[in-house]
PDB file of N, H, CA, C and O in Angstrom:
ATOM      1  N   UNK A   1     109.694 107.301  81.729  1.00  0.00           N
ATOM      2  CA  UNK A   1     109.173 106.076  82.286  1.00  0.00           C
ATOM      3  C   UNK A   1     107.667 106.218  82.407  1.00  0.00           C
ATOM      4  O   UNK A   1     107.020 107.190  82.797  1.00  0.00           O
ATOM      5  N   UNK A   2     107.156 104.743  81.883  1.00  0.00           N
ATOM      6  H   UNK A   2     107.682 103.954  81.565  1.00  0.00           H
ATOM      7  CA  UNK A   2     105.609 105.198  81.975  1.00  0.00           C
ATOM      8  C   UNK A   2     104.934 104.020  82.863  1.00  0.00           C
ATOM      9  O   UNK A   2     103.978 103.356  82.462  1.00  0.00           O
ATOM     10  N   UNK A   3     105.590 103.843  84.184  1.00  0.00           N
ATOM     11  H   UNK A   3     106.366 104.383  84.509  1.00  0.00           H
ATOM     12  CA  UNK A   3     105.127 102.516  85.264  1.00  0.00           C
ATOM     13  C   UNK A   3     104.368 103.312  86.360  1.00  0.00           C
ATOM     14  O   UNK A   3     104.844 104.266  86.975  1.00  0.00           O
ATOM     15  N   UNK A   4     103.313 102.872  86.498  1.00  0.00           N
ATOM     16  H   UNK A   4     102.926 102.097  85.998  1.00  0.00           H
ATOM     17  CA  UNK A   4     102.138 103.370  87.585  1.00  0.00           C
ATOM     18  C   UNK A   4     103.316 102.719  88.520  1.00  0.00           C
ATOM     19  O   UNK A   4     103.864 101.691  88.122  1.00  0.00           O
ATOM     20  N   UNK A   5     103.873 103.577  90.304  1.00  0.00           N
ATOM     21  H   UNK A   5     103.428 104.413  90.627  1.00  0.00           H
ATOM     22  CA  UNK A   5     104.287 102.907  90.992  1.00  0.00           C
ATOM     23  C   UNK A   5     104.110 103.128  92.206  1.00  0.00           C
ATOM     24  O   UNK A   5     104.300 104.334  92.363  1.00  0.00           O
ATOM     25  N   UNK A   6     103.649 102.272  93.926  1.00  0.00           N
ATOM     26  H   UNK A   6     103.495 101.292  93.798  1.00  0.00           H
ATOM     27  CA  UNK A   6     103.471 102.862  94.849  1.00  0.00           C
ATOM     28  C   UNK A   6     104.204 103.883  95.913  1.00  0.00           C
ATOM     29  O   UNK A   6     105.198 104.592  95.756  1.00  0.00           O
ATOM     30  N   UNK A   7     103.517 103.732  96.826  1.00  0.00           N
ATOM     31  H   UNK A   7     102.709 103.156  96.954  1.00  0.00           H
ATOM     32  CA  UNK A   7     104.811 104.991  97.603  1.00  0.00           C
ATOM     33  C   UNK A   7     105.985 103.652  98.046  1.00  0.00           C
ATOM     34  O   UNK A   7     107.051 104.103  98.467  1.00  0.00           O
ATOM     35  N   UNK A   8     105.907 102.204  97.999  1.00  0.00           N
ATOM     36  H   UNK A   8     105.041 101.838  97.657  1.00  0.00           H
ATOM     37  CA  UNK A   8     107.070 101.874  98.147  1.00  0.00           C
ATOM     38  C   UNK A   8     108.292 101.596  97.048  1.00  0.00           C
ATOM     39  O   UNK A   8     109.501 101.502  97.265  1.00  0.00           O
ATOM     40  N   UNK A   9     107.370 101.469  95.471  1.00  0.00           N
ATOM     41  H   UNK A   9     106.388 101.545  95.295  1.00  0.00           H
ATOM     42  CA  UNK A   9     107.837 101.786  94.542  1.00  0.00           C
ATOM     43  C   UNK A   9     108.187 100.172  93.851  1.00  0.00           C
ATOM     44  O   UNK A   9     109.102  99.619  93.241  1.00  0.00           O
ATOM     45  N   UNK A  10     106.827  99.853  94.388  1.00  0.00           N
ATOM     46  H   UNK A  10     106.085 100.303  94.884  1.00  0.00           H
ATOM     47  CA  UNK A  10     106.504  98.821  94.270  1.00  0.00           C
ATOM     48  C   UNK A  10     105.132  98.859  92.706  1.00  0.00           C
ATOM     49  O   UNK A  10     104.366  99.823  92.724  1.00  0.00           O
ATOM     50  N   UNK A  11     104.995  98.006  91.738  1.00  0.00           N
ATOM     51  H   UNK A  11     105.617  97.223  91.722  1.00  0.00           H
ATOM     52  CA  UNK A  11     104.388  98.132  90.544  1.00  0.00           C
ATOM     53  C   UNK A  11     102.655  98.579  91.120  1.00  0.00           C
ATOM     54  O   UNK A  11     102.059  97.503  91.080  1.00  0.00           O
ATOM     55  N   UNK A  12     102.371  98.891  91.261  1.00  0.00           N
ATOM     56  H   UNK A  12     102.856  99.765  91.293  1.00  0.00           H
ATOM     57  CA  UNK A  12     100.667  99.132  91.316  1.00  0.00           C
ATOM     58  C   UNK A  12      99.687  98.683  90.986  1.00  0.00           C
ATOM     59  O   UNK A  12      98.679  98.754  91.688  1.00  0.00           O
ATOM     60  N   UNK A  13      99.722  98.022  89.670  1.00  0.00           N
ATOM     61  H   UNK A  13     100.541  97.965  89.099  1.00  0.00           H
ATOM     62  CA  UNK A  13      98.268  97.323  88.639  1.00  0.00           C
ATOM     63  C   UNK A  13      99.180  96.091  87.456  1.00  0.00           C
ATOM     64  O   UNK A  13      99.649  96.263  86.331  1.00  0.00           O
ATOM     65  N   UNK A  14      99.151  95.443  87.936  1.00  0.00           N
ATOM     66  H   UNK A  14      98.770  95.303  88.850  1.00  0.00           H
ATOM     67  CA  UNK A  14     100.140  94.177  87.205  1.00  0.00           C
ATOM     68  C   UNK A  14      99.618  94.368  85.769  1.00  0.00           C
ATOM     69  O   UNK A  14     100.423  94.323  84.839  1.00  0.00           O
ATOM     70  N   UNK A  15      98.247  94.590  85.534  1.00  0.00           N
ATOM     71  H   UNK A  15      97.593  94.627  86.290  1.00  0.00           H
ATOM     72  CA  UNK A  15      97.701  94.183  84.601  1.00  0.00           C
ATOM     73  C   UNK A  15      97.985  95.275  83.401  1.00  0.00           C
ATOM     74  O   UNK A  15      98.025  95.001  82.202  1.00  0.00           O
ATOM     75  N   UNK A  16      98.174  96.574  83.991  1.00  0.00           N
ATOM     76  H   UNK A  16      98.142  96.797  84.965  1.00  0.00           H
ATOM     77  CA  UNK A  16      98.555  97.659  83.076  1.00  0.00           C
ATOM     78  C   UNK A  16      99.556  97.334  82.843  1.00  0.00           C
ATOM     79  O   UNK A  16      99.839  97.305  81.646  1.00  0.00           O
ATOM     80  N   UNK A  17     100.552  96.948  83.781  1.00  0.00           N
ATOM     81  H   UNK A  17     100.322  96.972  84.754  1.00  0.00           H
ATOM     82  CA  UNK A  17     101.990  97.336  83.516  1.00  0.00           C
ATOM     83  C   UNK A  17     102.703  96.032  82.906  1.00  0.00           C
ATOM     84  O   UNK A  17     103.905  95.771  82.961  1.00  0.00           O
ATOM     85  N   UNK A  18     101.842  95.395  82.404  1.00  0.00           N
ATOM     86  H   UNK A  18     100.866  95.608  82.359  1.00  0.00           H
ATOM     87  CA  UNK A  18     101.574  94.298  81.113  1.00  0.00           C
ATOM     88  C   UNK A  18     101.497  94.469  79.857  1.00  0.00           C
ATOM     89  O   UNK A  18     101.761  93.673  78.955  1.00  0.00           O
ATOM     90  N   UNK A  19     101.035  95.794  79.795  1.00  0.00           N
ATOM     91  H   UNK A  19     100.820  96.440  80.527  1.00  0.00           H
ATOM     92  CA  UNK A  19     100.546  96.315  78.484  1.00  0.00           C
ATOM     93  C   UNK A  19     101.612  97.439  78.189  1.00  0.00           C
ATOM     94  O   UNK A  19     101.763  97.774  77.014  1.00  0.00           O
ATOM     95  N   UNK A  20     102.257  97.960  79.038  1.00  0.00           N
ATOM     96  H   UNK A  20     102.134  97.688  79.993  1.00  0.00           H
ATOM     97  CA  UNK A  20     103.062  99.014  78.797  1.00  0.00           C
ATOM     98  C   UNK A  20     104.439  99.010  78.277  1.00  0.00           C
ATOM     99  O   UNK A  20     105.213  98.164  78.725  1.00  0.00           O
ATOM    100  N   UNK A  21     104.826  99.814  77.423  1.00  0.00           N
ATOM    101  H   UNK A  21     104.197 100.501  77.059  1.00  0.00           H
ATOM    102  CA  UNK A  21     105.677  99.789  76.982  1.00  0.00           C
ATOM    103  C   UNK A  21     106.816 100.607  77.742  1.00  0.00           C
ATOM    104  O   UNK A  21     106.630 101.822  77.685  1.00  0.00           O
ATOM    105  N   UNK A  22     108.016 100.186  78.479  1.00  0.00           N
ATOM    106  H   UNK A  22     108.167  99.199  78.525  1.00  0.00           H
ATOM    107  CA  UNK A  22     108.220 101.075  79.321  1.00  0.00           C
ATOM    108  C   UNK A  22     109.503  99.939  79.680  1.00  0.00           C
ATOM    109  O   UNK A  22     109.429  98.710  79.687  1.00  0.00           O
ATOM    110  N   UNK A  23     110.703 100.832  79.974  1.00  0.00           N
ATOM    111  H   UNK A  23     110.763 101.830  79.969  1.00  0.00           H
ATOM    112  CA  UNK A  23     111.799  99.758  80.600  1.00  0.00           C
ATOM    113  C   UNK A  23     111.291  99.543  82.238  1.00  0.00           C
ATOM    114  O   UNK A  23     110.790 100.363  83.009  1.00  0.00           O
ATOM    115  N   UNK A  24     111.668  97.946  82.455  1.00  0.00           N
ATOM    116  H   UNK A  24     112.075  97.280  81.829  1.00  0.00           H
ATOM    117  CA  UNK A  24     111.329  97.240  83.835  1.00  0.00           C
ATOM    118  C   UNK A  24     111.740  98.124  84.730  1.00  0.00           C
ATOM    119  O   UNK A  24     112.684  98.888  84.526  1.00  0.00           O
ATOM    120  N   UNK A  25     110.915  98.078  86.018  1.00  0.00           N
ATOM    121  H   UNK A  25     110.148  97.458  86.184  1.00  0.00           H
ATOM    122  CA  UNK A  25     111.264  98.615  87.037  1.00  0.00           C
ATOM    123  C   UNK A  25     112.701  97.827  87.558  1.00  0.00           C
ATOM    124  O   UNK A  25     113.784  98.328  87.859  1.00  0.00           O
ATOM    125  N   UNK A  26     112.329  96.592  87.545  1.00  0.00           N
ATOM    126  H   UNK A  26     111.449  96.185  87.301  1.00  0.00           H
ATOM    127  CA  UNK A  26     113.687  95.491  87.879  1.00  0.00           C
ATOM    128  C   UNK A  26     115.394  96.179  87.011  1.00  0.00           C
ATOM    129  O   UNK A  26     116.530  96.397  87.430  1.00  0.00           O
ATOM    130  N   UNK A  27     114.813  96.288  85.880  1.00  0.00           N
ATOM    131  H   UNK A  27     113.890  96.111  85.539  1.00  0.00           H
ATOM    132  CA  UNK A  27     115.846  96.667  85.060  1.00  0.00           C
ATOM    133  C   UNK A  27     116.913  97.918  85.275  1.00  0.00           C
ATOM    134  O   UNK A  27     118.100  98.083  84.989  1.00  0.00           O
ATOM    135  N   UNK A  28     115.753  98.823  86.010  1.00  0.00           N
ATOM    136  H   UNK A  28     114.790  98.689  86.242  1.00  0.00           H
ATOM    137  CA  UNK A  28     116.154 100.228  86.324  1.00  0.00           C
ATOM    138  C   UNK A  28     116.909  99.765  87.650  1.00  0.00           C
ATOM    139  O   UNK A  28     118.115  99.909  87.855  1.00  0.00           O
ATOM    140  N   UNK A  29     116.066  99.237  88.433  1.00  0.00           N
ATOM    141  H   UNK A  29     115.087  99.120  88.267  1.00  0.00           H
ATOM    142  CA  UNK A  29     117.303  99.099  89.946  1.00  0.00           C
ATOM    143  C   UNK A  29     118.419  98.423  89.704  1.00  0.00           C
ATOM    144  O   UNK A  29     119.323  98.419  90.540  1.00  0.00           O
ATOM    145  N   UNK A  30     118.520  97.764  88.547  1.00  0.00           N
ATOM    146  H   UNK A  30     117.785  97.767  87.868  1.00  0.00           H
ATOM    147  CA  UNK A  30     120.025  96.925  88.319  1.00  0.00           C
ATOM    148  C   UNK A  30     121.111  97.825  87.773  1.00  0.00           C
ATOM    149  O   UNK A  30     122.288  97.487  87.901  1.00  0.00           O
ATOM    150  N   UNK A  31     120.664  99.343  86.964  1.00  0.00           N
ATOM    151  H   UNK A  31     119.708  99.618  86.860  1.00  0.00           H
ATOM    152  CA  UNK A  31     121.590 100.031  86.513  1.00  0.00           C
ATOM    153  C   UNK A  31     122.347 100.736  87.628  1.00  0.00           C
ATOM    154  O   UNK A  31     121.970 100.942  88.781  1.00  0.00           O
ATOM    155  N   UNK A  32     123.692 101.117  86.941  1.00  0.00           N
ATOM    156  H   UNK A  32     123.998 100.949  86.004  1.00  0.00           H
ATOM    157  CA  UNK A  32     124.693 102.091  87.637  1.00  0.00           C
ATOM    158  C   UNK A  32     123.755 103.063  88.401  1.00  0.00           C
ATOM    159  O   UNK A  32     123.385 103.217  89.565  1.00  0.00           O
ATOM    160  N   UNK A  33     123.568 103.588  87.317  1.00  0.00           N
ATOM    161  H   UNK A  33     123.869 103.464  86.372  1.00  0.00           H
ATOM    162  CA  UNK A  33     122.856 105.288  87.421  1.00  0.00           C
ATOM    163  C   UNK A  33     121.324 105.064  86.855  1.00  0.00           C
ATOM    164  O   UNK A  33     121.004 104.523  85.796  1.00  0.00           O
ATOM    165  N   UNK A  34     120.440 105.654  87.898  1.00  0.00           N
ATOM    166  H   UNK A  34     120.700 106.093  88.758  1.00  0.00           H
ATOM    167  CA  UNK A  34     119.302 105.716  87.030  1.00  0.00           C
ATOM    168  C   UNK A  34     118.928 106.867  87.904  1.00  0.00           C
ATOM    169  O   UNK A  34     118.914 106.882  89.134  1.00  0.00           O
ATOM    170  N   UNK A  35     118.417 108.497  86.500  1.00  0.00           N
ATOM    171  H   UNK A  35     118.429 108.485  85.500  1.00  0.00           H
ATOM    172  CA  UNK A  35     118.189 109.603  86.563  1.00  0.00           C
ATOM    173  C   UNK A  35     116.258 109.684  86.780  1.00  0.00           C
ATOM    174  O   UNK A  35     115.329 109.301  86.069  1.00  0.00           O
ATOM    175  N   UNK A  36     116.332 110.370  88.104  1.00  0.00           N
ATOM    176  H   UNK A  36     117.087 110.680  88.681  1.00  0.00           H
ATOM    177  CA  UNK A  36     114.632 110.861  88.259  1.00  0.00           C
ATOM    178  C   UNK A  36     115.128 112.140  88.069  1.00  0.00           C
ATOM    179  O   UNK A  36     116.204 112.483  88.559  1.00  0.00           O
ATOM    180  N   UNK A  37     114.364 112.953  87.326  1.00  0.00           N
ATOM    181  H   UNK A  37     113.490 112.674  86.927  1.00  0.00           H
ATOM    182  CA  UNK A  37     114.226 114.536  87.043  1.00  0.00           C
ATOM    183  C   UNK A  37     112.482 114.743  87.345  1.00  0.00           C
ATOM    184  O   UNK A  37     111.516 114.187  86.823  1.00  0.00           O
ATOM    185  N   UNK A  38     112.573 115.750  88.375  1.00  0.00           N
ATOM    186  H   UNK A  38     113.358 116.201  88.799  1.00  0.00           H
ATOM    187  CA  UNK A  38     111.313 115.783  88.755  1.00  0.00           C
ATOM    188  C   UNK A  38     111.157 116.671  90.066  1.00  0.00           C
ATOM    189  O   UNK A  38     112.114 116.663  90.841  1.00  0.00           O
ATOM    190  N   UNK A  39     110.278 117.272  90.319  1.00  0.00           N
ATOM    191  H   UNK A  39     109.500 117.278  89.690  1.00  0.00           H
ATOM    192  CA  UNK A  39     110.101 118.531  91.101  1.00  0.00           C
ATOM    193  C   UNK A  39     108.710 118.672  91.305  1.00  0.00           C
ATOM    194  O   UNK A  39     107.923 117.772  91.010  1.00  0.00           O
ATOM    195  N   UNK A  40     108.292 119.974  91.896  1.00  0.00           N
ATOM    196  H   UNK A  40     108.931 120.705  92.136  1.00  0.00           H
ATOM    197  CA  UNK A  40     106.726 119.812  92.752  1.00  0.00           C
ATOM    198  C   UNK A  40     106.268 119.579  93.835  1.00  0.00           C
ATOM    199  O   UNK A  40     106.709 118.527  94.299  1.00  0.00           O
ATOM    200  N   UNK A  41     105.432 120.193  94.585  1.00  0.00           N
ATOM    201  H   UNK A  41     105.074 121.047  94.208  1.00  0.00           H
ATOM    202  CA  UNK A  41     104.799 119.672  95.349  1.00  0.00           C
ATOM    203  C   UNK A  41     103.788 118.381  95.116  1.00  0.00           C
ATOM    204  O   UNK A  41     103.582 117.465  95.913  1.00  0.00           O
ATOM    205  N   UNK A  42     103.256 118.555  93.892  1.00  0.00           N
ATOM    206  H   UNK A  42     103.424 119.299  93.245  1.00  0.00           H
ATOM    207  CA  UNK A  42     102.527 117.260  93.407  1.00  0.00           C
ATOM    208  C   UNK A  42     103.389 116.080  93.285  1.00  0.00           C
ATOM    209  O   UNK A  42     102.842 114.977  93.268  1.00  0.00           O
ATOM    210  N   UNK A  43     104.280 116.140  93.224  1.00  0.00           N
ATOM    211  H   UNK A  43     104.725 117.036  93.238  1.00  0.00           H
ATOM    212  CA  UNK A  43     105.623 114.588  92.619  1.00  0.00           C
ATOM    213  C   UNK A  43     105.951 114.438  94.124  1.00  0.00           C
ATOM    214  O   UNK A  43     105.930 113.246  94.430  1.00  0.00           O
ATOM    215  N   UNK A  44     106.337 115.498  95.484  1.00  0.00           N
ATOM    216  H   UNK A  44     106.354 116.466  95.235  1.00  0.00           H
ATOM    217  CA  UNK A  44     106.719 114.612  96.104  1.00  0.00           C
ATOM    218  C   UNK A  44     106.837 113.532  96.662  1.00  0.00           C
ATOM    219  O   UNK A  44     107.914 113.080  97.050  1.00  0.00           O
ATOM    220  N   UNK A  45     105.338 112.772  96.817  1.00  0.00           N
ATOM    221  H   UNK A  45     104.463 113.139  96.501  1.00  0.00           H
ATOM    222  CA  UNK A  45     105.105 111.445  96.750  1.00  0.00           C
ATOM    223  C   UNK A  45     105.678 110.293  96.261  1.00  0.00           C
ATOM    224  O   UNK A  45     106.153 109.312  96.833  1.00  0.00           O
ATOM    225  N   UNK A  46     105.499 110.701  94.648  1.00  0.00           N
ATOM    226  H   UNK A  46     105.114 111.498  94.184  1.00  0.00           H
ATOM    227  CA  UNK A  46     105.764 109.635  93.568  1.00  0.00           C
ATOM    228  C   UNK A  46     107.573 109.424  93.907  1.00  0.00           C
ATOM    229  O   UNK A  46     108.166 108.355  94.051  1.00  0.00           O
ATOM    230  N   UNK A  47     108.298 111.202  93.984  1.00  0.00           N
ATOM    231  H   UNK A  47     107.816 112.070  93.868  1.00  0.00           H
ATOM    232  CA  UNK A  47     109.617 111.017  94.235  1.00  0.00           C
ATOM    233  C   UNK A  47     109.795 109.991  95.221  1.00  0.00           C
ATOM    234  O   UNK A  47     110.444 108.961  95.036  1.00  0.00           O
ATOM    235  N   UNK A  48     109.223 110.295  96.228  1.00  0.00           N
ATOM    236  H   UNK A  48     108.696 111.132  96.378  1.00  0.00           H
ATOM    237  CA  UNK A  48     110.050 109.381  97.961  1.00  0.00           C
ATOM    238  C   UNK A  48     109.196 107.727  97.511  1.00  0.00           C
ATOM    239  O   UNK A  48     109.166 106.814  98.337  1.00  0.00           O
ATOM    240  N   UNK A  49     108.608 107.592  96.210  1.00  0.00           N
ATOM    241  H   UNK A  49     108.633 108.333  95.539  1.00  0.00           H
ATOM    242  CA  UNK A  49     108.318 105.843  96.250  1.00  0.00           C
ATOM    243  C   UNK A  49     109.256 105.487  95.296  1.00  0.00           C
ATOM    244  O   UNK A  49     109.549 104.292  95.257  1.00  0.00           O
ATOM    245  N   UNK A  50     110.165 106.751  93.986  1.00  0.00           N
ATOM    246  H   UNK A  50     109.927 107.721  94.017  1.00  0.00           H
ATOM    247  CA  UNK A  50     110.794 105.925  93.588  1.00  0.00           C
ATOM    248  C   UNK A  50     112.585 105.788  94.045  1.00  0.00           C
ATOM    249  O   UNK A  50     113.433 104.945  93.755  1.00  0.00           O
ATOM    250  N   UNK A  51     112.632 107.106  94.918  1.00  0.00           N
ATOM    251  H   UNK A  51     111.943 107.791  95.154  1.00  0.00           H
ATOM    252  CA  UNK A  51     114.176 106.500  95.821  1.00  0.00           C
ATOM    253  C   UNK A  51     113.434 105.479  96.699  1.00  0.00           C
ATOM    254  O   UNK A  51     114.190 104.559  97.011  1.00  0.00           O
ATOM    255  N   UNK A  52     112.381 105.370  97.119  1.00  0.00           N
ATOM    256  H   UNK A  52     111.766 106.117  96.865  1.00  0.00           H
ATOM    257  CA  UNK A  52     112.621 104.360  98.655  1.00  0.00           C
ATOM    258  C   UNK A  52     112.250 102.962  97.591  1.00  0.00           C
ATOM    259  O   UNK A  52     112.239 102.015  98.377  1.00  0.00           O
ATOM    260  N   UNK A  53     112.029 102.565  96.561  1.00  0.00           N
ATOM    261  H   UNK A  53     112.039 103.334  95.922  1.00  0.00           H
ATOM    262  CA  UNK A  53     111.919 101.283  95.612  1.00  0.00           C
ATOM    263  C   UNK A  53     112.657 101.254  94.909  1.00  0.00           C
ATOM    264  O   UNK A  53     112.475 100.690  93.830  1.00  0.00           O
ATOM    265  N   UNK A  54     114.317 102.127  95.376  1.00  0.00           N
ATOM    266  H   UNK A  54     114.464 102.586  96.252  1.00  0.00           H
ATOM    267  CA  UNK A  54     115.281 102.245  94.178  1.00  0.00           C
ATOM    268  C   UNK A  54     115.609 102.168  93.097  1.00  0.00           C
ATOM    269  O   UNK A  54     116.626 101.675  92.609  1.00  0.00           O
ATOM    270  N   UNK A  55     114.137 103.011  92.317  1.00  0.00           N
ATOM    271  H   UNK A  55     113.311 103.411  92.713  1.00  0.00           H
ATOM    272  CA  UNK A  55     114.273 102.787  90.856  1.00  0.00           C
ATOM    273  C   UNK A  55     115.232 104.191  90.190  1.00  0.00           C
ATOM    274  O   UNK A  55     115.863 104.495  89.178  1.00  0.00           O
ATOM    275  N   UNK A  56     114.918 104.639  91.247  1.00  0.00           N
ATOM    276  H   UNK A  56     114.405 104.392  92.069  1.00  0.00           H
ATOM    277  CA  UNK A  56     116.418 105.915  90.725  1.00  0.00           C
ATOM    278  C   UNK A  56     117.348 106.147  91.898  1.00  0.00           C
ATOM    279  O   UNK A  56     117.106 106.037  93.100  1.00  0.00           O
ATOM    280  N   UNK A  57     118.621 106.540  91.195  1.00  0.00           N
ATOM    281  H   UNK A  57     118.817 106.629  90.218  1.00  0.00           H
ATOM    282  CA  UNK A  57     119.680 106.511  92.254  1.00  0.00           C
ATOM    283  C   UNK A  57     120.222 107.917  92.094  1.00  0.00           C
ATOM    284  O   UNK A  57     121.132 108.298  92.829  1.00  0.00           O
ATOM    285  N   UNK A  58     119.798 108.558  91.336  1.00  0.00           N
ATOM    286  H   UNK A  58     119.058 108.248  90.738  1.00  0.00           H
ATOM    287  CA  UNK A  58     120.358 110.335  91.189  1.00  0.00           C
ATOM    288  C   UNK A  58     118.815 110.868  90.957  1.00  0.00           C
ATOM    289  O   UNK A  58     117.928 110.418  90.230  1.00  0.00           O
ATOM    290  N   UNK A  59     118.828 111.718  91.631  1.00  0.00           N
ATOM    291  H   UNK A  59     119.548 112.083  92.221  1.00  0.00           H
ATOM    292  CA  UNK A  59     117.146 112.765  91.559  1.00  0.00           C
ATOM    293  C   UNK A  59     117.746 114.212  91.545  1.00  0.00           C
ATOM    294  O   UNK A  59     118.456 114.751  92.394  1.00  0.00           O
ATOM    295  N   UNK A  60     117.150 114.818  90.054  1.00  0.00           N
ATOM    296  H   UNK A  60     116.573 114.379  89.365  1.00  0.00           H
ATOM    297  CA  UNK A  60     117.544 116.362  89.867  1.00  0.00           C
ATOM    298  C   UNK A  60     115.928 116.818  90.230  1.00  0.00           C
ATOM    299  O   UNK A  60     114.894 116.467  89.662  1.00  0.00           O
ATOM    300  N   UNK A  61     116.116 117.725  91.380  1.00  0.00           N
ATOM    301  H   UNK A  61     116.956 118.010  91.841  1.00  0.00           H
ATOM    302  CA  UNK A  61     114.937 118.513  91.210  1.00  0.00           C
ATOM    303  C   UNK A  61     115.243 120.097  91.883  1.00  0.00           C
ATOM    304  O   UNK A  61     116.409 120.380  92.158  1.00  0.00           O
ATOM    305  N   UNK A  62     114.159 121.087  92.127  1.00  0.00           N
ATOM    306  H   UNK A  62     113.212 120.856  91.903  1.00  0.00           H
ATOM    307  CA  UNK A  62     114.406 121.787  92.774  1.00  0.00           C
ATOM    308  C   UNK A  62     114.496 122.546  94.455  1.00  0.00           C
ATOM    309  O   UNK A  62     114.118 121.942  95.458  1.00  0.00           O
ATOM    310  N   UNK A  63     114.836 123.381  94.468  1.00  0.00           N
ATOM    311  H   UNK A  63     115.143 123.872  93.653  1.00  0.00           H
ATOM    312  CA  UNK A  63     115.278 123.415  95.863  1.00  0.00           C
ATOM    313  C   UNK A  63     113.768 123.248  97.172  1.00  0.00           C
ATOM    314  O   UNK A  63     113.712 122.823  98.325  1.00  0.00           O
ATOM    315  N   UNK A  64     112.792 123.809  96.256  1.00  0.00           N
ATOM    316  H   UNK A  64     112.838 124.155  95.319  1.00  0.00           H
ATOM    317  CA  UNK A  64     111.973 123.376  97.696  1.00  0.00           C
ATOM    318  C   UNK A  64     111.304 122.105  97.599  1.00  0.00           C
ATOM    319  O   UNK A  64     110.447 121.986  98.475  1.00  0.00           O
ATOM    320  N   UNK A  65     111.407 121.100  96.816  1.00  0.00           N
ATOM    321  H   UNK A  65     112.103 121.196  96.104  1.00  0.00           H
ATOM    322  CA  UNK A  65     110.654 119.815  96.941  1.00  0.00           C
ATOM    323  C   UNK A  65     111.940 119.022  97.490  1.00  0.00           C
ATOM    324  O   UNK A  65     111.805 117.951  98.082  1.00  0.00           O
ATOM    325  N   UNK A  66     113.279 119.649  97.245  1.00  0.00           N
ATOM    326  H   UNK A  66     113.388 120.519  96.765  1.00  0.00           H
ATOM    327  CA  UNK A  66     114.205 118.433  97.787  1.00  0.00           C
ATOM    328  C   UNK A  66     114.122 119.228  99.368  1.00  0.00           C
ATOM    329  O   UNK A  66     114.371 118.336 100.180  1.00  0.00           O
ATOM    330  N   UNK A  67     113.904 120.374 100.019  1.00  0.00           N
ATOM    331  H   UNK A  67     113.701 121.098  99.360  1.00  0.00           H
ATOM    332  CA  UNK A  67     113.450 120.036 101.289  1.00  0.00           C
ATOM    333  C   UNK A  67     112.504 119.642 102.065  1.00  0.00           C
ATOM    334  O   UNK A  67     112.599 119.441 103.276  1.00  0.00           O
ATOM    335  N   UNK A  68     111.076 119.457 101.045  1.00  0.00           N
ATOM    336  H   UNK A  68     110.999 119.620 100.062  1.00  0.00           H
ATOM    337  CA  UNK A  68     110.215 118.667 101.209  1.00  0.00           C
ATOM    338  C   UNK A  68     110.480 117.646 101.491  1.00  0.00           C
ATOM    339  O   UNK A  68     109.894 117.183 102.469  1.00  0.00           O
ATOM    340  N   UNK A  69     111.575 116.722 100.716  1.00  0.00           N
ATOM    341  H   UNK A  69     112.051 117.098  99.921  1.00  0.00           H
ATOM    342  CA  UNK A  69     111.849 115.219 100.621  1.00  0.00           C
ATOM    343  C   UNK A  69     112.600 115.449 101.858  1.00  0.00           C
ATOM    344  O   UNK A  69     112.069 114.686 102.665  1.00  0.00           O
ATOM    345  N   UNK A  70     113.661 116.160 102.527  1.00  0.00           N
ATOM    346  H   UNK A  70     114.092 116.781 101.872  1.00  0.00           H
ATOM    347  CA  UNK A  70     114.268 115.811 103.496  1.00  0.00           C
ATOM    348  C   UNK A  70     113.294 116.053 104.774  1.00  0.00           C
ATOM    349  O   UNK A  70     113.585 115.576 105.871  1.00  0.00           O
ATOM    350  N   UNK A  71     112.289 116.712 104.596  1.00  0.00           N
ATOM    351  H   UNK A  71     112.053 117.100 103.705  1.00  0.00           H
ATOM    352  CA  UNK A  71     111.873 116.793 106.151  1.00  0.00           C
ATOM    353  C   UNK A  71     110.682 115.538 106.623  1.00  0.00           C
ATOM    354  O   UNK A  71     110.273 115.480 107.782  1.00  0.00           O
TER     355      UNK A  71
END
C-alpha cells in the first residue's frame, strides 16, 4: 500500500493520494481480511493509525512493537 495516512488513519494530502496508484483506503476497510505486516519502533505510529482507521484487520509483526502497541 502506497497511501500517506494519519494517526487516525484518516488520508493525509488529498492531492497526492489523487495521483497514486494504490487500492482505496475505503476499499481496504470493506474487506474480510486486510493484512498489515509491519514491525519497528519507527512503524509504531503508522501501525496504531492503521488499526485505529481500520484499514487492517490482522497485523503480523514482532514481539516488541506488538507490546509497544499494547501499552
Amino acid at each position: 500500500m502506497f497511501t500517506f495516512f494519519d494517526d487516525n488513519g484518516e488520508i493525509c494530502n488529498e492531492k497526492i493520494y489523487n495521483r497514486t496508484i494504490a487500492i482505496s483506503l475505503d476499499t481496504l476497510k470493506e474487506k474480510e481480511k486486510s493484512i498489515l505486516v509491519a514491525g519497528g519502533e519507527h512503524k509504531v505510529k503508522a501501525i496504531k493509525g492503521a488499526l485505529k482507521g481500520k484499514i487492517a484487520n490482522v497485523l503480523i509483526t514482532d514481539q516488541y512493537t506488538a507490546k509497544r502497541l499494547l501499552e
